[in-house]
DSSP file (Angstrom, degrees, kcal/mol; ACC not computed):
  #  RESIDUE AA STRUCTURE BP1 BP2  ACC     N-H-->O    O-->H-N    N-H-->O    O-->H-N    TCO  KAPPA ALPHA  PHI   PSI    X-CA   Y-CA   Z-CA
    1    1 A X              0   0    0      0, 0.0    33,-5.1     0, 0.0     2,-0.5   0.000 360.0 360.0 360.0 149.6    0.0    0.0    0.0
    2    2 A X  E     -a   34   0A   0     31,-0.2   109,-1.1   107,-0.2     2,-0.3  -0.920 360.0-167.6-114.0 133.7    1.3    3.6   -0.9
    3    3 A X  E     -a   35   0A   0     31,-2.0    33,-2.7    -2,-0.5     2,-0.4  -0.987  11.4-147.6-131.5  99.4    1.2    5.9    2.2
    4    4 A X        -     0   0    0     -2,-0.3   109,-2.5   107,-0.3     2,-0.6  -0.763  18.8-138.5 -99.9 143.9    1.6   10.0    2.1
    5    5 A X  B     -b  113   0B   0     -2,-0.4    33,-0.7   107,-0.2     2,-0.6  -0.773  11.7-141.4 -84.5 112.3    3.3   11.4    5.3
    6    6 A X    >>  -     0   0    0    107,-2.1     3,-1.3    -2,-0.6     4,-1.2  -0.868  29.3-104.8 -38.7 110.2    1.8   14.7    6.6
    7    7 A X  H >> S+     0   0    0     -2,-0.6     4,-1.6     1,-0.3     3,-0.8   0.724 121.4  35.5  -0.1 -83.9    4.3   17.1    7.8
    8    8 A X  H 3> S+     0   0    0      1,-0.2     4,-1.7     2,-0.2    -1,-0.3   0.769 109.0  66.3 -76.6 -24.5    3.9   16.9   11.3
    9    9 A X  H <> S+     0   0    0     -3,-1.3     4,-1.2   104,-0.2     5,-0.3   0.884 110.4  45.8 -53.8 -55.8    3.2   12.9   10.8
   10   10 A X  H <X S+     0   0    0     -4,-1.2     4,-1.2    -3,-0.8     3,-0.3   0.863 104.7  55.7 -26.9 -67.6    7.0   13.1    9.7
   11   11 A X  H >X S+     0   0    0     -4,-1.6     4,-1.3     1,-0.2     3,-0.6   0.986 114.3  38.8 -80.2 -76.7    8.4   15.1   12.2
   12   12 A X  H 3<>S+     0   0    0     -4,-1.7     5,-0.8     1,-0.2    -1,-0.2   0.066 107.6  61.4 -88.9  52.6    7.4   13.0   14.7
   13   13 A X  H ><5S+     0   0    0     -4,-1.2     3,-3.0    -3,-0.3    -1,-0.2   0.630 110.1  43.2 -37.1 -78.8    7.9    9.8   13.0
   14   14 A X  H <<5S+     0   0    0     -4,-1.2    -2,-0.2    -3,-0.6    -3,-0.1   0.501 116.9  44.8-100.9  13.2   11.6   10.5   12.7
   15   15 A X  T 3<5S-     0   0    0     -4,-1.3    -1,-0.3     2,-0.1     3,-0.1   0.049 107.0-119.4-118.4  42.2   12.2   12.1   16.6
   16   16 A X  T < 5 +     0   0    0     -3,-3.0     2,-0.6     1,-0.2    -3,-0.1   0.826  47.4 176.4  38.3  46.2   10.2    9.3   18.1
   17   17 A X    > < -     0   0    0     -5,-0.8     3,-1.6     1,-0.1    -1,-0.2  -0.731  29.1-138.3 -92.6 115.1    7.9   11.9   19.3
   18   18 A X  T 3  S+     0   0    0     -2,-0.6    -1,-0.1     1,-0.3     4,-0.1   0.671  90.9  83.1 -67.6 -10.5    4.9    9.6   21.2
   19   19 A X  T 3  S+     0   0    0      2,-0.1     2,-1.2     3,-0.0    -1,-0.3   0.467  72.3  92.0 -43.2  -5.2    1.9   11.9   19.7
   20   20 A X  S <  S-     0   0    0     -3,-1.6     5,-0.1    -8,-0.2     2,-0.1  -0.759  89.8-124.7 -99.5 122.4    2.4    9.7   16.7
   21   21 A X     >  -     0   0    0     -2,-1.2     4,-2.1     1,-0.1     5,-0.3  -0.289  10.5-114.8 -75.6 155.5    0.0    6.9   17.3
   22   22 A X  H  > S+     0   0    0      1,-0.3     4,-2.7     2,-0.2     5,-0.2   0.904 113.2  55.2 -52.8 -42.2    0.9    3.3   17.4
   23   23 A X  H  > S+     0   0    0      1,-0.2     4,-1.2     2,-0.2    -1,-0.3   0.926 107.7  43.6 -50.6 -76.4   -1.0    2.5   14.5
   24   24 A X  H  > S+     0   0    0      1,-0.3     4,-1.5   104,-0.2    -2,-0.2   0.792 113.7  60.2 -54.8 -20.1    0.6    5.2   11.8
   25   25 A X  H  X S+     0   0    0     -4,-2.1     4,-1.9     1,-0.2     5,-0.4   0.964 106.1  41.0 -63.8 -61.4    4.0    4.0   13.4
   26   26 A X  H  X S+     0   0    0     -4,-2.7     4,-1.7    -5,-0.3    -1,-0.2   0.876 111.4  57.9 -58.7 -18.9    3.5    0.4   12.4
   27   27 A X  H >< S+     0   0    0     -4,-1.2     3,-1.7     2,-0.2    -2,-0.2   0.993 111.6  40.3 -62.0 -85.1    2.2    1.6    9.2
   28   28 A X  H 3< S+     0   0    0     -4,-1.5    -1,-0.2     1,-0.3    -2,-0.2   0.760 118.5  48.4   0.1 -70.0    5.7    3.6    8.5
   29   29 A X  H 3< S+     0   0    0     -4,-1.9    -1,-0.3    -5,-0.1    -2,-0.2   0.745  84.8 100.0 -74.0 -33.2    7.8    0.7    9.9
   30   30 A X    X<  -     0   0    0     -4,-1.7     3,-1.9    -3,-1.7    -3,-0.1  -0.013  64.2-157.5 -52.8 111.8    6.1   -1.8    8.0
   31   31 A X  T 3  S+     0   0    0     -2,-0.2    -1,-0.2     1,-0.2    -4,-0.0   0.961  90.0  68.2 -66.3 -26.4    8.6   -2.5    4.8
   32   32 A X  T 3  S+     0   0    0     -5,-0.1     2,-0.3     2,-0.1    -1,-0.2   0.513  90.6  80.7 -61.5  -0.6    5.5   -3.8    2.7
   33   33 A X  S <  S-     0   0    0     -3,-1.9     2,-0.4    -6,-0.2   -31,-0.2  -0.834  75.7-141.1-122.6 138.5    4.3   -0.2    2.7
   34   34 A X  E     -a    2   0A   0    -33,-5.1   -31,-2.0    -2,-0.3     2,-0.8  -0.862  21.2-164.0-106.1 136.4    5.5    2.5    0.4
   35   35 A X  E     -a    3   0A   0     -2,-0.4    39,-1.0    37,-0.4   -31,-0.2  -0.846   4.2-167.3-130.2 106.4    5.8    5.8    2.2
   36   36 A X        -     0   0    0    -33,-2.7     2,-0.2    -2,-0.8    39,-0.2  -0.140  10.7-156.1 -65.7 170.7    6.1    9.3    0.4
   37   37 A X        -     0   0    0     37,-0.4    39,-2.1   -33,-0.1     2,-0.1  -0.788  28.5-128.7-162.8 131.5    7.1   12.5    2.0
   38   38 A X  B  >  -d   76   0C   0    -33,-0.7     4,-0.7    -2,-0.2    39,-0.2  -0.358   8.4-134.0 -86.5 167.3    5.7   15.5   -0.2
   39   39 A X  H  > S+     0   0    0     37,-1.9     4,-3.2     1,-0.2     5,-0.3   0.816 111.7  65.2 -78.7 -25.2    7.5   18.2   -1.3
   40   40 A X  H  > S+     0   0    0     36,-0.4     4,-3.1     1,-0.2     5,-0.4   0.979  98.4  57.5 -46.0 -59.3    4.8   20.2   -0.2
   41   41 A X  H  > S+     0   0    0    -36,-0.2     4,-0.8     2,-0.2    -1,-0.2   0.837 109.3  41.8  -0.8 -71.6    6.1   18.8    3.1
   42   42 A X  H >X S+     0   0    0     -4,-0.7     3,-2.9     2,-0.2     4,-1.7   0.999 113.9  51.8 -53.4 -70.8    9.7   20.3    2.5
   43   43 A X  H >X S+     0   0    0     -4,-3.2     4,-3.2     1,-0.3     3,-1.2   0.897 111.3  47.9 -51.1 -56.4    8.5   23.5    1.2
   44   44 A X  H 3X S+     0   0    0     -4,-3.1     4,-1.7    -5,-0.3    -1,-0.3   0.859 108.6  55.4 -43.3 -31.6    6.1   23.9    4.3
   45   45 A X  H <X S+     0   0    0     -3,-2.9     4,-0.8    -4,-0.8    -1,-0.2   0.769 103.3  56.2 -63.5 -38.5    9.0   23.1    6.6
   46   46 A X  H <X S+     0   0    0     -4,-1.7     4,-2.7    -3,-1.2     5,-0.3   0.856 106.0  51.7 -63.2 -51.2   11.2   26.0    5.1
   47   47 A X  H  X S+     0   0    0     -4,-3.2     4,-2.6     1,-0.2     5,-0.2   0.963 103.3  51.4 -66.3 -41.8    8.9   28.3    5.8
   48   48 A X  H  X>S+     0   0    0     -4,-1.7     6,-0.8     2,-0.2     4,-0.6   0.755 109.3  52.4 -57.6 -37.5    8.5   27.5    9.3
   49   49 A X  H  <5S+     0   0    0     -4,-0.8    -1,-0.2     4,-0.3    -2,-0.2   0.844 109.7  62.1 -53.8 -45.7   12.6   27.6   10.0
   50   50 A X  H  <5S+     0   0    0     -4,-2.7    -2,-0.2     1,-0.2    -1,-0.1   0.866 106.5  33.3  -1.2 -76.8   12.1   30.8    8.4
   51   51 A X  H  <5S-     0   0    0     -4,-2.6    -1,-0.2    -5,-0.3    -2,-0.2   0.653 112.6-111.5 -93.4  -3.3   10.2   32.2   10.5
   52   52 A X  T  <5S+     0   0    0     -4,-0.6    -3,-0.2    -5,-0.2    -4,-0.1   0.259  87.6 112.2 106.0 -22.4   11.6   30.5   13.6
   53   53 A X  S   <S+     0   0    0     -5,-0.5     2,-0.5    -6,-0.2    -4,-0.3   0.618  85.6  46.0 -55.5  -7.8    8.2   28.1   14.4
   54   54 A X  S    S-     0   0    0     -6,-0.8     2,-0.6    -8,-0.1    -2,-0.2  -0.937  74.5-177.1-163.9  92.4   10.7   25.1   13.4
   55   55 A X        +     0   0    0     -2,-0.5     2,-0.2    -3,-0.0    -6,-0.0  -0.846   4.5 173.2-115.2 137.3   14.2   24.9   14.8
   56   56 A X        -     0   0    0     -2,-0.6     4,-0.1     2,-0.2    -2,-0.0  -0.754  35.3-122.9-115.7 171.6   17.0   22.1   13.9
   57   57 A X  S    S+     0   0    0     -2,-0.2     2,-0.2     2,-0.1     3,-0.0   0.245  89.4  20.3-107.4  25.3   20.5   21.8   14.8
   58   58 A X  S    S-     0   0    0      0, 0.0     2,-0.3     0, 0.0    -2,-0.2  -0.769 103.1 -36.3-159.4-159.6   21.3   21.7   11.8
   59   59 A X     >  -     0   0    0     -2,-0.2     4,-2.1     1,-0.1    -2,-0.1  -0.714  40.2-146.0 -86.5 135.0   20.8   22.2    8.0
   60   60 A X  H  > S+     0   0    0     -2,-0.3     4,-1.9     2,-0.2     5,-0.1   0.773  98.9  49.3 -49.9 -43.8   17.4   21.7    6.9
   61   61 A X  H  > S+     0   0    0      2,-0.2     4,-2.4     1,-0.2     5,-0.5   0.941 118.6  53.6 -78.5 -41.9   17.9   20.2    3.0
   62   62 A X  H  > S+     0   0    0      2,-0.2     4,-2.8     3,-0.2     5,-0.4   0.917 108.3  43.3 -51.1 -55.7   20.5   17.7    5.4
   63   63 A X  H >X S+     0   0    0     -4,-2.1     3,-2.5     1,-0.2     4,-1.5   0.922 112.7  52.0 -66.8 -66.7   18.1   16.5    8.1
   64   64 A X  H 3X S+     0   0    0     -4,-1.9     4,-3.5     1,-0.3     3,-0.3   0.772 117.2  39.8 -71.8 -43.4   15.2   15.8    5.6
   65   65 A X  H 3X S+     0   0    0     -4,-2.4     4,-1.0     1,-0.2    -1,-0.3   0.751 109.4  56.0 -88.5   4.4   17.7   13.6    3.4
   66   66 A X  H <X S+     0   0    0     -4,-2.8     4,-2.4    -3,-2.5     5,-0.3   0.809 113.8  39.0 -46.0 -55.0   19.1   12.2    5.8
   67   67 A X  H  X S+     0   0    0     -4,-1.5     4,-1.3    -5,-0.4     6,-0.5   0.963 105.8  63.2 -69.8 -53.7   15.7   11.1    6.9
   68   68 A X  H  <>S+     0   0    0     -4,-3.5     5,-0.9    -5,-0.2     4,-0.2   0.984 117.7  33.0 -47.5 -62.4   14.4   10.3    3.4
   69   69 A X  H ><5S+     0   0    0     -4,-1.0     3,-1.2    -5,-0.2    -2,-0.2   0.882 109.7  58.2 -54.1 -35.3   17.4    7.4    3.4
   70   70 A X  H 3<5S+     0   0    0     -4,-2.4     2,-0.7     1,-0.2    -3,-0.2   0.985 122.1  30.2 -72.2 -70.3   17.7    6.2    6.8
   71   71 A X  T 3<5S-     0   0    0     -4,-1.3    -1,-0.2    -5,-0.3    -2,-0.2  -0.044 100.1-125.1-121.8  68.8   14.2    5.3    6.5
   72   72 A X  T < 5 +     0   0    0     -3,-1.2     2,-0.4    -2,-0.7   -37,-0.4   0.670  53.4 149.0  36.7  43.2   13.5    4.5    2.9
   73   73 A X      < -     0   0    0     -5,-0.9     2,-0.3    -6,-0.5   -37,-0.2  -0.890  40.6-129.8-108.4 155.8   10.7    6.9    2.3
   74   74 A X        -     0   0    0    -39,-1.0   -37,-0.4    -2,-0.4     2,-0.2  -0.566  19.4-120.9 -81.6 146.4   10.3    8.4   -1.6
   75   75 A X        -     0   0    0     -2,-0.3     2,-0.5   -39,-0.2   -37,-0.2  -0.631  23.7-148.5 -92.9 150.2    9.9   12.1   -2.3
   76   76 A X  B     -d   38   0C   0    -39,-2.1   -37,-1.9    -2,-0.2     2,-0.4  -0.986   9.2-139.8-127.7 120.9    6.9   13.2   -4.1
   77   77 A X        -     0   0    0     -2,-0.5   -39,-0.1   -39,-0.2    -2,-0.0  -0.602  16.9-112.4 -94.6 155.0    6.8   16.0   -6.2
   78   78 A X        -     0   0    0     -2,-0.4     2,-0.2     4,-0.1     3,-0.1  -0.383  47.7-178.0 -61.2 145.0    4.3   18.7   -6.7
   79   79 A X     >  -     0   0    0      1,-0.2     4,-1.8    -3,-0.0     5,-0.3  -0.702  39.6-108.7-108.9 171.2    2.7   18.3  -10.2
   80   80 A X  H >> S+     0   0    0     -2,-0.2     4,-3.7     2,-0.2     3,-1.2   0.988 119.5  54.3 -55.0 -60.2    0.4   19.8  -12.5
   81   81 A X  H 3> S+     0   0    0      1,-0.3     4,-1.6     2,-0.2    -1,-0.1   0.892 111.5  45.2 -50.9 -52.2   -1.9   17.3  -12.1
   82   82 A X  H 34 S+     0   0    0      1,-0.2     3,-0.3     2,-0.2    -1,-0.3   0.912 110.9  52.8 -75.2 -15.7   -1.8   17.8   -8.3
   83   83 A X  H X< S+     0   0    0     -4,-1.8     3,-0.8    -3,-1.2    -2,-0.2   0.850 112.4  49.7 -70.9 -29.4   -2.0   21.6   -8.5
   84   84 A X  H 3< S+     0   0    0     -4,-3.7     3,-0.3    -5,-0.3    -1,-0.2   0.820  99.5  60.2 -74.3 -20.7   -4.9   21.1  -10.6
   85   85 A X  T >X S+     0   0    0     -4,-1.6     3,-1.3    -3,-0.3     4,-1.0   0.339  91.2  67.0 -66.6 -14.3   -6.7   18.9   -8.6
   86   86 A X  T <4 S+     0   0    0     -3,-0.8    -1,-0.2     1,-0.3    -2,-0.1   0.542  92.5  67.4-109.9   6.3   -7.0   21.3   -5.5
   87   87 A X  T 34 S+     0   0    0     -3,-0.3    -1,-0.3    -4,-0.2    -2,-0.2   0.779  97.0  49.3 -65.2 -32.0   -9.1   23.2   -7.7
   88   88 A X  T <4 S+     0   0    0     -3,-1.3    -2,-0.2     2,-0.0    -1,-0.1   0.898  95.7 106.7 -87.7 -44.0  -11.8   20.3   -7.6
   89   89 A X  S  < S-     0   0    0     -4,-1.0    -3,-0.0     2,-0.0    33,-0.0   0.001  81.4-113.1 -93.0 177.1  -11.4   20.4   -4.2
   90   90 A X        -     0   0    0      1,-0.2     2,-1.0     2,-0.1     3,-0.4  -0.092  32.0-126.0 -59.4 158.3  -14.2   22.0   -1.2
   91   91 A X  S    S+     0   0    0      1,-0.2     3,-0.2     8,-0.0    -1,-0.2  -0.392  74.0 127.7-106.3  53.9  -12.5   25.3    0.6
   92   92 A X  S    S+     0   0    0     -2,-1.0     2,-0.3     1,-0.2    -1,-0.2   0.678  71.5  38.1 -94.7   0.4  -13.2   23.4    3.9
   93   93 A X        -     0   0    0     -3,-0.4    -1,-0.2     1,-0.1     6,-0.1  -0.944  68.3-162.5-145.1 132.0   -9.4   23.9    4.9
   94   94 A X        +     0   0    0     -2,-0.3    -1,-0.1    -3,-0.2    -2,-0.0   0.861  59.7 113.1 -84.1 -50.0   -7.3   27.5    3.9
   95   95 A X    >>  -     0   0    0      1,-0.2     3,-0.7     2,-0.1     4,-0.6  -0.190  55.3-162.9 -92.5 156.5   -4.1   25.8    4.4
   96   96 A X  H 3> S+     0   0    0      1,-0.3     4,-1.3     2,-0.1     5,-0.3   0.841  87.6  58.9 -88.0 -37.3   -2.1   25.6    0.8
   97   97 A X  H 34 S+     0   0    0      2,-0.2    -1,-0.3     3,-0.1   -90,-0.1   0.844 113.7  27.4 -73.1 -19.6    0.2   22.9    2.3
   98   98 A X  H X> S+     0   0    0     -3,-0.7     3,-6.5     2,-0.2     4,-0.8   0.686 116.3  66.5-104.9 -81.4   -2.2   20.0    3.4
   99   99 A X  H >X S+     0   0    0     -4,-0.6     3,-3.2     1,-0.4     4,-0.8   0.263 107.7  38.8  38.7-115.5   -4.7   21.2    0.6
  100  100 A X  H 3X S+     0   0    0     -4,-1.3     4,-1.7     1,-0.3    -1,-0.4   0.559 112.4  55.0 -55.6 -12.5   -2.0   20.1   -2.0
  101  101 A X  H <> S+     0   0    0     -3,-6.5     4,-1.3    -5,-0.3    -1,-0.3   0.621 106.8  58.6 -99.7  -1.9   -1.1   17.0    0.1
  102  102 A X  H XX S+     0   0    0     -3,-3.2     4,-3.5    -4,-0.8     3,-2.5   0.927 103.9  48.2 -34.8 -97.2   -4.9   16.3   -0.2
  103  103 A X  H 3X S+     0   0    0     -4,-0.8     4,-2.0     1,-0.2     5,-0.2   0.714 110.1  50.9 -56.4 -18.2   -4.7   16.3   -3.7
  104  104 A X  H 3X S+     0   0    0     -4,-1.7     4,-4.9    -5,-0.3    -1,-0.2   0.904 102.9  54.8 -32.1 -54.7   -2.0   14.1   -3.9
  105  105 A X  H <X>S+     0   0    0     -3,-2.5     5,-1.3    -4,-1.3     4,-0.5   0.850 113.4  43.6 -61.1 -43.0   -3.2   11.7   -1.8
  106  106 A X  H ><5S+     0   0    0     -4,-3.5     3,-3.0     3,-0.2    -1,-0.1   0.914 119.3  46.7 -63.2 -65.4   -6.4   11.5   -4.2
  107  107 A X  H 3<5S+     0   0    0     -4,-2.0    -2,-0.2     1,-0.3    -3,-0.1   0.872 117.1  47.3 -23.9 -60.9   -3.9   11.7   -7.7
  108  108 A X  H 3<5S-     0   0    0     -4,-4.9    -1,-0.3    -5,-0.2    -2,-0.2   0.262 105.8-129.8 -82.5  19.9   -2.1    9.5   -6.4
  109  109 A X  T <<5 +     0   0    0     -3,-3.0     2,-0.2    -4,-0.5  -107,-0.2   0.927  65.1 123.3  37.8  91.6   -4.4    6.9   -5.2
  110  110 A X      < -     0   0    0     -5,-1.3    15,-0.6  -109,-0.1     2,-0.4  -0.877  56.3 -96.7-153.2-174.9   -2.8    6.8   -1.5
  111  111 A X        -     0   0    0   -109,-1.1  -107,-0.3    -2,-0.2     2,-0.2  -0.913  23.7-140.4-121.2  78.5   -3.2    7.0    1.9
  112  112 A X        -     0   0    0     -2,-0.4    15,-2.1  -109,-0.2     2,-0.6  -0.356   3.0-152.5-105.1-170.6   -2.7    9.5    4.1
  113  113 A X  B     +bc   5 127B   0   -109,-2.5  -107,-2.1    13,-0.2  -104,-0.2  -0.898  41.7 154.2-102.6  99.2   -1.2    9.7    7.9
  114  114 A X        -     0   0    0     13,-1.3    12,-0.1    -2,-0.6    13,-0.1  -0.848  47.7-172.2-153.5 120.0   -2.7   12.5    9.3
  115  115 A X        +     0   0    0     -2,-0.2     2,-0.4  -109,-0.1    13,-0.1   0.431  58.8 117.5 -61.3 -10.1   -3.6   13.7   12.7
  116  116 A X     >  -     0   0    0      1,-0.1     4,-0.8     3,-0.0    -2,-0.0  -0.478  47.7-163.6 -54.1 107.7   -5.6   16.8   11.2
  117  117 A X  T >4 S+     0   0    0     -2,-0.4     3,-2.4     2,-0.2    -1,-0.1   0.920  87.7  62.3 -24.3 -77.6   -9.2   16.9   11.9
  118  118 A X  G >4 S+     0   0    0      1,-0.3     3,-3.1     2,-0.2     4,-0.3   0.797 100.5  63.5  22.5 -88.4  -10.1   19.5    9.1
  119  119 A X  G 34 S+     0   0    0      1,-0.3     3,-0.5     2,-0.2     5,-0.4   0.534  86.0  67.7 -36.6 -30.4   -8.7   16.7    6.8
  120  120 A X  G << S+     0   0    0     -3,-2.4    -1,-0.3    -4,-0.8     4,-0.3   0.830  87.9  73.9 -28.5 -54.2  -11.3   14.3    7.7
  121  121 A X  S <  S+     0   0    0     -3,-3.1     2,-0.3     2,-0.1    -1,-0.2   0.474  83.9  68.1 -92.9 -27.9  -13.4   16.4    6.1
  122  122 A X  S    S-     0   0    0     -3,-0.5     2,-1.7    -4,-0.3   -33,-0.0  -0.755  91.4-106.9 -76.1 121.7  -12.5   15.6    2.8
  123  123 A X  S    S+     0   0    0     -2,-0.3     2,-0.2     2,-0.1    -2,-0.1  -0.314  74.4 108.5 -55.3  67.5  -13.1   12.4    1.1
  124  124 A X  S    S-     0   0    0     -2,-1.7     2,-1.0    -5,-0.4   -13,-0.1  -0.769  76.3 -85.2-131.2 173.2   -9.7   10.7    0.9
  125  125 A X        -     0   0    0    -15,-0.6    -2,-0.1    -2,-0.2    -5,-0.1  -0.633  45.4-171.1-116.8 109.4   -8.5    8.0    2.6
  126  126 A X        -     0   0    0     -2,-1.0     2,-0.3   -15,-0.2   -13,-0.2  -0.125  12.0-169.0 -75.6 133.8   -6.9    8.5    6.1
  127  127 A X  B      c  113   0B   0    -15,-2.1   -13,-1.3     1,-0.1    -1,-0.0  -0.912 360.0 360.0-124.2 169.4   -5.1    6.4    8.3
  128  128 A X              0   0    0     -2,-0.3  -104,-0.2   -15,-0.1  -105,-0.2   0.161 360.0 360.0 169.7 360.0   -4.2    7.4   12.2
């Protein structure tokens, strides 16, 4: 099964932060399971270091490929196809960054790992 990582689904994923529930962990850890991390992701992540909401000890582009290898997840990049898609969808959530990992998750006929409420809202298919 193909599996999109949320942002914050991510983050604590890869600092063993227990707010990630036991389920989307085994999901992750499972090797039968293909697990993205969007670029939307990245981009969202930048901004937030930016602005100081998001501190590392290090270089940003490092930790996240670092993290993309250590535990085998694939980068997904934004497309047309998914920037067109968020078109289709209902304005029941403002923000650009899950909004476009929405419409991945539909494009790409996957699954994502998200604690968001909001995202419920949407018909796509959620694990957590």
């Amino acid at each position: 099964m193909k599996y999109l990582l949320d942002t914050h689904a991510f983050l604590w994923f890869v600092t063993d932060d227990n707010r990630l529930p036991s389920k989307a962990k085994s999901i992750i850890q499972d090797s039968n399971n293909e697990i993205y991390f969007s670029a939307a992701s990245a981009w969202e992540m930048s901004i937030k270091a930016k602005l100081g909401r998001l501190k590392f000890g290090r270089n940003l582009e490092s930790f996240i490929i670092e993290q993309l290898t250590a535990n085998s997840f694939g980068p997904l990049a934004i497309t047309i196809p998914h920037s067109l898609y968020t078109e289709k969808l209902p304005q029941i959530h403002k923000d650009p960054f899950d909004r476009m990992m929405i419409s991945q998750t539909k494009v790409e006929n996957m699954v994502l790992i998200t604690g968001d409420k909001k995202i419920r809202e949407y018909k796509v298919s959620i694990v957590w």
